[in-house]
Backbone as CSV, one residue per row, in Angstrom:
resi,resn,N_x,N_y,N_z,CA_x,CA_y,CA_z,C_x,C_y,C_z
1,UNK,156.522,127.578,38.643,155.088,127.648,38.436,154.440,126.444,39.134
2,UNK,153.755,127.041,39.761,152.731,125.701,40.747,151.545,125.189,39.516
3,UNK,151.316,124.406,40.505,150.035,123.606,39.563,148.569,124.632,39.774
4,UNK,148.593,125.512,40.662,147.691,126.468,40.524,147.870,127.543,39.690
5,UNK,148.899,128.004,38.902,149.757,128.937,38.404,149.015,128.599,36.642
6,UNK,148.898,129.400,36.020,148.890,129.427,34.468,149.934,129.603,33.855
7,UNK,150.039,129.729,32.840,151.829,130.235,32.099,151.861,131.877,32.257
8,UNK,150.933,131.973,33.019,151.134,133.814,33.118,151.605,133.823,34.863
9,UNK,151.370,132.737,35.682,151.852,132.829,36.596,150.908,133.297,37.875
10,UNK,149.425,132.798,37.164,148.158,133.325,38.224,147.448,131.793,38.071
11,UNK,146.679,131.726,39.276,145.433,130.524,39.323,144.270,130.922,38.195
12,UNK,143.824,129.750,36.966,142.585,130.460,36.916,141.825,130.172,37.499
13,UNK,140.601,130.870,37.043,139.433,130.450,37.064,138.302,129.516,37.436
14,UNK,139.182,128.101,36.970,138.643,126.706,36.877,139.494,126.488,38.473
15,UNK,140.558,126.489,38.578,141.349,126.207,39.998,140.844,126.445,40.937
16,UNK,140.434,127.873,40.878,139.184,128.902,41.997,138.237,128.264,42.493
17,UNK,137.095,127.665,41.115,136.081,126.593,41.266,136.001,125.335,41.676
18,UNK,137.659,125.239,41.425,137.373,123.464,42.031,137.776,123.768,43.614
19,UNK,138.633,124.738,43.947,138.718,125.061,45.151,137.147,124.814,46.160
20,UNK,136.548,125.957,45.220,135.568,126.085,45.982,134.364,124.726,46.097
21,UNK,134.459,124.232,45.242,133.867,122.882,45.033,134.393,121.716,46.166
22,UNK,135.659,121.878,46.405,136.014,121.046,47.618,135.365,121.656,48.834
23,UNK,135.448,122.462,49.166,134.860,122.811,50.342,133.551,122.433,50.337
24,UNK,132.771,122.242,49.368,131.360,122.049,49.699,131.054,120.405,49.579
25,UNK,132.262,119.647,49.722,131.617,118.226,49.409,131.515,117.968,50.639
26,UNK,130.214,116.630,50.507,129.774,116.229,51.638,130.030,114.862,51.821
27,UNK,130.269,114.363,52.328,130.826,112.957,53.381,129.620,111.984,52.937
28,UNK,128.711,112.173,53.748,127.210,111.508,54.076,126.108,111.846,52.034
29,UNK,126.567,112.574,51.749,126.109,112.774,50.350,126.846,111.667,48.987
30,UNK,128.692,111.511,49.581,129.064,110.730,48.610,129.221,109.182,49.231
31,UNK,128.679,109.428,50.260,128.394,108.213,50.280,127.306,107.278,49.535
32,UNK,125.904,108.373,50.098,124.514,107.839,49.401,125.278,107.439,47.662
33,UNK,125.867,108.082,47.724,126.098,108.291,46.235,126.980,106.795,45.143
34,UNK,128.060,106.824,46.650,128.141,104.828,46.493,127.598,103.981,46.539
35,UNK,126.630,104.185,47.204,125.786,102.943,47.601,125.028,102.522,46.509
36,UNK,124.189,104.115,45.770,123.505,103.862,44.634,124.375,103.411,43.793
37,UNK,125.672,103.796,43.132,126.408,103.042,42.331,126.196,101.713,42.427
38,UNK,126.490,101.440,43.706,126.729,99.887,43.710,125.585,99.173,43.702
39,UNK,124.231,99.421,44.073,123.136,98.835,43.965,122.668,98.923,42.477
40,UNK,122.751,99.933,41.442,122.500,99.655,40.465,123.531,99.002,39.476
41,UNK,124.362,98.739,39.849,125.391,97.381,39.618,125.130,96.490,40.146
42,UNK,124.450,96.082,41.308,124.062,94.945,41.243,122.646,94.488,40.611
43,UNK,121.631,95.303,40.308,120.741,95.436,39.359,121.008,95.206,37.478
44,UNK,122.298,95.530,37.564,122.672,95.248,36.259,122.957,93.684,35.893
45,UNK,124.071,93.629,37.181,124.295,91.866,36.834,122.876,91.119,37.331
46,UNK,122.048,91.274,38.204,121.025,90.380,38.664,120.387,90.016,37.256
47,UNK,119.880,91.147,36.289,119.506,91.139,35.162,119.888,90.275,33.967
48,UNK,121.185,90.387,34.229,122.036,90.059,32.884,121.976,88.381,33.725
49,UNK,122.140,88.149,34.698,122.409,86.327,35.345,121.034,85.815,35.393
50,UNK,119.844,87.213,35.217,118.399,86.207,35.129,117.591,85.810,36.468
51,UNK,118.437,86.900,37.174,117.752,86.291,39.047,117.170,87.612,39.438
52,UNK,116.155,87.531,40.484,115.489,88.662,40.657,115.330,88.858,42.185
53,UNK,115.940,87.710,43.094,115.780,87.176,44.424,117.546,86.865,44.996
54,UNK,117.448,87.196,46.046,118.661,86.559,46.973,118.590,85.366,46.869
55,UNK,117.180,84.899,47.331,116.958,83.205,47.206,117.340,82.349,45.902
56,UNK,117.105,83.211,44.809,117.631,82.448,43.524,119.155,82.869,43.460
57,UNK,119.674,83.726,44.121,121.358,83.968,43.914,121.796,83.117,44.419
58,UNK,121.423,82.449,46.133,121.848,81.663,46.740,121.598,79.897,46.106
59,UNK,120.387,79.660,45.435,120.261,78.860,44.957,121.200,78.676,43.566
60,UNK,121.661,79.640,42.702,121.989,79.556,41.768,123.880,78.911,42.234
61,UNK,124.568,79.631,43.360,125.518,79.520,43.949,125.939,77.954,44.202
62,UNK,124.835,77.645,44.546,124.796,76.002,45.260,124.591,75.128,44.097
63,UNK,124.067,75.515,43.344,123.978,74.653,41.748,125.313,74.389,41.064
64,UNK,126.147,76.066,41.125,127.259,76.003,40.143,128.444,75.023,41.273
65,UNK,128.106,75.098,42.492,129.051,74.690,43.414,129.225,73.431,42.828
66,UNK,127.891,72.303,42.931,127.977,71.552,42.878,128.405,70.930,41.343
67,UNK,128.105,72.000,40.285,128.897,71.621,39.124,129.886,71.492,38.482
68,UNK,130.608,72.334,39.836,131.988,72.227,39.936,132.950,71.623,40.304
69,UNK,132.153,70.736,41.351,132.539,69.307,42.360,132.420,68.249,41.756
70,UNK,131.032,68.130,40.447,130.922,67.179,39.873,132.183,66.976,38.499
71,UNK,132.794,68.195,37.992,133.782,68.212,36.853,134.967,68.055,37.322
72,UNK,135.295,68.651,39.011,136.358,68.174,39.437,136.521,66.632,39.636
73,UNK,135.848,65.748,39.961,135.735,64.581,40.224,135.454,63.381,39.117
74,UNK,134.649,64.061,37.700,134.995,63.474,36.309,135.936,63.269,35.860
């Protein structure tokens, strides 16, 4: 029995559909589709860290840098 096979020894139904569901995916569609993932993940953490700007990410970066240089050296 294949993995398309039921215990009766036929594909169902659902197998048929996902069949047919592969054929219709699109490349350029799951992509858009990452991108939004990932931009509203970065909307999530921007939120949650309190920054609303690149300029404050980059600033925030250079702050912790340096607080890190200063504890290494304490």
């Amino acid at each position: 029995m294949t993995t398309m096979d039921n215990e009766h020894g036929h594909g169902d139904a659902n197998d048929e559909q996902d069949l047919e569901d592969d054929s219709e995916f699109d490349p350029a569609e799951y992509n858009t589709m990452l991108q939004l993932e990932r931009l509203e993940s970065l909307e999530e953490e921007m939120t949650e860290l309190g920054v609303t700007t690149l300029d404050e990410i980059r600033r925030r970066i250079g702050e912790l840098n340096i607080q890190l240089d200063m504890e290494r050296k304490g």
